[in-house]
C-alpha positions in Angstrom: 184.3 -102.2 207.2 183.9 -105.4 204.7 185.6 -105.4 201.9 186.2 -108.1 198.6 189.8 -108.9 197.8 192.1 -110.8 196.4 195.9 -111.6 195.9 195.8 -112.9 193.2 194.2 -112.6 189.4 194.4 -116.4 189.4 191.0 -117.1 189.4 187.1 -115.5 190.8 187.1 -118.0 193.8 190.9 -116.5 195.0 188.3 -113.2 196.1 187.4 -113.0 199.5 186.1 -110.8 202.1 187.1 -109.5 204.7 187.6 -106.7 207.4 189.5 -103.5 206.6 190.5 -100.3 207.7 188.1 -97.3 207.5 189.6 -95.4 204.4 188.9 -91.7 204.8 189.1 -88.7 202.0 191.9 -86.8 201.3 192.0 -83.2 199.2 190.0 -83.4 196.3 187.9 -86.7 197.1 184.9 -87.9 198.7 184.0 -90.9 200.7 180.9 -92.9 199.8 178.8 -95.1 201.7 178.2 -97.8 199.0 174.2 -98.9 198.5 175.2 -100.8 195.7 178.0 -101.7 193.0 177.6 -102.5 189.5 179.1 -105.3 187.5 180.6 -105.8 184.4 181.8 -108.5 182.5 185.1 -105.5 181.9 185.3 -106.0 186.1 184.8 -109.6 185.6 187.8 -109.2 183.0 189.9 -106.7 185.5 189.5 -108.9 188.3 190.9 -112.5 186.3 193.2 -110.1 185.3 192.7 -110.4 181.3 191.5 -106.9 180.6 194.2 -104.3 179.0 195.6 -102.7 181.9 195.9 -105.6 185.1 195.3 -103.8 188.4 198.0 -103.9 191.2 197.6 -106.9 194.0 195.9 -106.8 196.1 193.2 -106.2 194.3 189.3 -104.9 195.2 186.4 -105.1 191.9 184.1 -102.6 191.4 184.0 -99.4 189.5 180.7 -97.8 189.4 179.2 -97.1 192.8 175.8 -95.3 193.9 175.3 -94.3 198.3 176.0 -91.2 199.9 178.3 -89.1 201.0 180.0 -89.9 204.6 183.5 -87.7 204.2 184.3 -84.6 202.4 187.7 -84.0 201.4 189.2 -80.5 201.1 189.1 -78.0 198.7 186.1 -80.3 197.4 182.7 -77.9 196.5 179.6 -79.4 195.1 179.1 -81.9 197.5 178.0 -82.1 201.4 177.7 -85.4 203.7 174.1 -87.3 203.2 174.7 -86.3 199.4 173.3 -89.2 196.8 175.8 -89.6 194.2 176.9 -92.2 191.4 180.4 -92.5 191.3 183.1 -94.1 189.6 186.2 -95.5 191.4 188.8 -98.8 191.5 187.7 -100.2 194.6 183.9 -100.9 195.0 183.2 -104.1 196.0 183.5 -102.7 199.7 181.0 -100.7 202.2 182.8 -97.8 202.0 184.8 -96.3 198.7 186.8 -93.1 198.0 186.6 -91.6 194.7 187.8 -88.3 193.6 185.3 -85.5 193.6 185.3 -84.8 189.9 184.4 -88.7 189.2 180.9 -88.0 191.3 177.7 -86.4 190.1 174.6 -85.7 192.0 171.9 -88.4 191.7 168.9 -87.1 191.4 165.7 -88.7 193.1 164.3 -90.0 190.2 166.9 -91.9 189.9 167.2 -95.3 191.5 170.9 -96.9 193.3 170.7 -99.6 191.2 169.4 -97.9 187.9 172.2 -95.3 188.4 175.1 -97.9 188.4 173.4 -99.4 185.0 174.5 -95.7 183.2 178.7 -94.5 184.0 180.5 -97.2 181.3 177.8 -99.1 179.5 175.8 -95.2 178.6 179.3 -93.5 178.4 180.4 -95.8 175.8 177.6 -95.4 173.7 177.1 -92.0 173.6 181.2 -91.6 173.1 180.7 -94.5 170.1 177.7 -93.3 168.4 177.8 -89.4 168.3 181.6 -89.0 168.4 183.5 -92.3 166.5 180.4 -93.1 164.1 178.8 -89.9 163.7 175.4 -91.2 164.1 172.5 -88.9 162.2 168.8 -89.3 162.5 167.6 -91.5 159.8 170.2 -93.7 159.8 170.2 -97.7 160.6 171.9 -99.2 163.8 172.9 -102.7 164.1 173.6 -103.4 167.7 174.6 -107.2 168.8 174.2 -108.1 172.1 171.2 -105.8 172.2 169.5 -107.7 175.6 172.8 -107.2 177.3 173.9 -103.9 179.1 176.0 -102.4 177.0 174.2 -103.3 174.2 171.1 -101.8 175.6 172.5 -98.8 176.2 173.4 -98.8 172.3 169.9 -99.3 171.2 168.5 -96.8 173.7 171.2 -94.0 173.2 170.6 -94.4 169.4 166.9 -94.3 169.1 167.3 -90.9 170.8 169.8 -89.7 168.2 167.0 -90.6 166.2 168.4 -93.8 164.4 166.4 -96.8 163.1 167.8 -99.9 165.5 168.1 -103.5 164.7 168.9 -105.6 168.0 171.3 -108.7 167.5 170.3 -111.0 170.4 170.4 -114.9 170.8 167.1 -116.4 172.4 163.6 -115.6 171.9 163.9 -113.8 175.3 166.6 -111.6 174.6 165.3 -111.0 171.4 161.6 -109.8 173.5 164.3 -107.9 175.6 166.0 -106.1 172.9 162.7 -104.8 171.6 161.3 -103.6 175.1 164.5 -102.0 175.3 163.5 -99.9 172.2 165.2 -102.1 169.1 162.6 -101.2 166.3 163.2 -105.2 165.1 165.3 -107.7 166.1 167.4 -110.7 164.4 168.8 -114.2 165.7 173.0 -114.8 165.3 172.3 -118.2 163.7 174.9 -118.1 161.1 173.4 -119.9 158.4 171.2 -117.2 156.2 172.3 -114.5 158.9 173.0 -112.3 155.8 169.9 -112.5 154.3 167.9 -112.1 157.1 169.4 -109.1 157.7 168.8 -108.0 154.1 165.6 -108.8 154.9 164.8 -106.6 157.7 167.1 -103.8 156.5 167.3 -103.9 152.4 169.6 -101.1 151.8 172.3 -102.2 154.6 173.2 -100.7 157.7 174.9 -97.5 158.4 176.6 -98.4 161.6 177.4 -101.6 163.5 177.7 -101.4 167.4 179.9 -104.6 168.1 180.9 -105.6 171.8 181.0 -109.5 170.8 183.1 -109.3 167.4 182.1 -113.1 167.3 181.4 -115.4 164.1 179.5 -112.8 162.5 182.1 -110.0 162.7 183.0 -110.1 159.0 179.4 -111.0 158.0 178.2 -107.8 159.9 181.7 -105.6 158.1 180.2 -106.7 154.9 176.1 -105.6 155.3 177.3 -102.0 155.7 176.3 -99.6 153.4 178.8 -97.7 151.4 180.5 -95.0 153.9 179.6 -97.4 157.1 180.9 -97.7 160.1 181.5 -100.6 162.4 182.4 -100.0 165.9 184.5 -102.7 167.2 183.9 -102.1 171.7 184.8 -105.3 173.0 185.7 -109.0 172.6 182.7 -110.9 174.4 182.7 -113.5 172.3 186.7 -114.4 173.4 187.5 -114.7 169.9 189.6 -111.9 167.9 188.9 -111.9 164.6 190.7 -110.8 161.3 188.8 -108.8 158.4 190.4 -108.7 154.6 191.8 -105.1 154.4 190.1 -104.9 151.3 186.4 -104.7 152.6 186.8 -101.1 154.0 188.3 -100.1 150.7 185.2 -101.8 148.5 182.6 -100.3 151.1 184.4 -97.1 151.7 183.6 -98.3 155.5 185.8 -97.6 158.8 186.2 -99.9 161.1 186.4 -97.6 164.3 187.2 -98.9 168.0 185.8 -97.3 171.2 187.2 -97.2 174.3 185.6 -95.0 176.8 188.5 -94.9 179.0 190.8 -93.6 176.9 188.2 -91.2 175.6 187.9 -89.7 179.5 192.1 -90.2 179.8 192.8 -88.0 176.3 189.5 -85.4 177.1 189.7 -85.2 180.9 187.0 -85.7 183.4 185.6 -82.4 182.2 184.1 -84.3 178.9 182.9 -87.3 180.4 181.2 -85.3 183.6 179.6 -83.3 180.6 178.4 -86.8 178.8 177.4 -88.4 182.2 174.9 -85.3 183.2 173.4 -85.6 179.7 172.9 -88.9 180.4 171.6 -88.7 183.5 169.4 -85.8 182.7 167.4 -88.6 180.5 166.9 -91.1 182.3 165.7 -89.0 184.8 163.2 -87.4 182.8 161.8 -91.2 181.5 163.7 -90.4 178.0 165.2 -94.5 178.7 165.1 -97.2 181.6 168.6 -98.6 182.1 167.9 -102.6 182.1 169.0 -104.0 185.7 169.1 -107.5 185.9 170.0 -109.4 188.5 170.9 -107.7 192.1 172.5 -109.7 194.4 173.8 -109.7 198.2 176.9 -108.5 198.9 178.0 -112.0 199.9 176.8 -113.5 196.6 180.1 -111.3 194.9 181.4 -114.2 193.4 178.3 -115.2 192.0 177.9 -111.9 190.9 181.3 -111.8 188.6 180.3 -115.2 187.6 177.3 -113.9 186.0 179.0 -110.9 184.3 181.5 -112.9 183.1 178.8 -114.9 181.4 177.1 -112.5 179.3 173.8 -114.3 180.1 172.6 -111.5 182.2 169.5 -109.2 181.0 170.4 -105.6 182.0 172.9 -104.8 184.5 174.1 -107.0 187.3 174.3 -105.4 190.7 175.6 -105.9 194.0 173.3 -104.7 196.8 176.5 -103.8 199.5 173.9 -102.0 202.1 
């Protein structure tokens, strides 16, 4: 089988690919036949090696998969060879992945391979940010930045069904028309100059939460339009920058300033949680409640292209890999 590897975190053009063994499932996992692998600017991250935790070498990208089942592992129940499922694993970018069992859910045939690999970390995280670090209510008003962008899409979605009001933060007059057909009830530019008012415009009593995966320029800008008792969720740090905020803006807005990482959320609750999240999840967008944005899919032999792209952060939606 094919595979994408490389030896080093050096740089994206170190990955290659190449032929490998045929890996097969051990107790307790499955073996998929990969239609297609999602990309993220946190694989992008993993695979330069600049993310939290740097994965051994060699190293394969990849973590959120959608095929079918070609080997069952034992003591594994649930699942049977031809099986669709999404999945979630360290080693995608190849045509065949193992994953264990509990990582894999049923995907259901309204359900697409490519829309399915838009949902595991970008709808995880905002589910896990909005209902369990903010505590999101109906009623109350959502800032999202980056809202044409896949995980910030998956913000404004998840909280216009927990029934918030959502303002999308996006840069061009596209993304801005993105972040509304993604369900933003308004949207506003990051120019910095008047930012503030602008926002005051559109939202005149402040914001109640703040879903922030760039923490750019406007991080403290943001901090200071909450409302008394806000939150801002810091989730990543797109914009490469990491900034500072004066400790005594939480104490003059009463605010928190909350992080949200999915991963350790599944690591400290188990698989159990997140299995629970990710079928509420998928029970949505399978019943039309949201469309997870895909953007570009590309070949299998375009991966480098691919993590180019997510690295970028000038994709609309989700880019995918198309391995079969």
């Amino acid at each position: 089988m094919q595979i994408v590897e490389a030896s080093s975190h050096a740089s994206l053009d170190g990955y290659v690919m190449r032929d490998a063994p045929m890996p097969h499932a051990g107790p307790g996992q499955i073996l998929v036949k990969v239609a297609v692998c999602g990309v993220s600017y946190v694989d992008a991250l993993v695979a330069l090696g600049r993310y939290q935790v740097k994965p051994p070498l060699p190293h394969i990208p990849g973590s959120e998969i959608a095929g079918t089942v070609a080997e069952v592992g034992a003591g594994v129940t649930g699942f049977a060879i031809g099986d669709r499922v999404l999945a979630q694993t360290t080693k995608g970018f190849a045509e065949y992945a193992l994953c264990p069992a509990a990582a894999a859910r049923p995907l259901p045939a309204a359900i697409g391979d490519a829309t399915a690999v838009a949902l595991p970390l970008n709808y995880l995280t905002a589910l896990h940010g909005l209902r369990d670090r903010a505590r999101l209510v109906a009623g109350e008003r959502l800032l999202v930045f980056g809202a044409a962008g896949g995980v910030g899409a998956a913000a404004v979605q998840i909280g216009r069904l927990l029934g918030a009001e959502v303002i999308g933060v996006a840069s061009t007059p596209e993304k801005q028309a993105a972040a509304l057909h993604f369900g933003a009830h308004a949207v506003i530019d990051r120019e910095p100059e008047g930012w503030r008012d602008r926002l005051k415009a559109l939202a005149p009593g402040g914001i109640d939460v703040v879903y922030d995966p760039a923490t750019g320029g406007l991080f403290e800008t943001a901090f200071r339009s909450l409302r008394w008792g806000g939150r801002h969720l810091v989730i990543g740090f797109a914009s490469g920058n990491i900034p500072a905020l004066p400790a005594n803006l939480p104490l003059l807005k009463g605010a928190g300033l909350l992080g949200v990482d999915v991963r350790q959320f599944l690591q400290t609750y188990g698989t159990a949680q997140g299995s629970a999240y990710l079928d509420e999840i998928i029970g949505w967008a399978a019943a039309g409640a949201f469309v997870p944005p895909v953007g570009r899919i590309l070949a299998f032999a375009d991966f480098g292209a691919a993590l180019t792209l997510a690295l970028s952060g000038d994709s609309i939606g989700k880019t995918v890999l198309r391995i079969a």
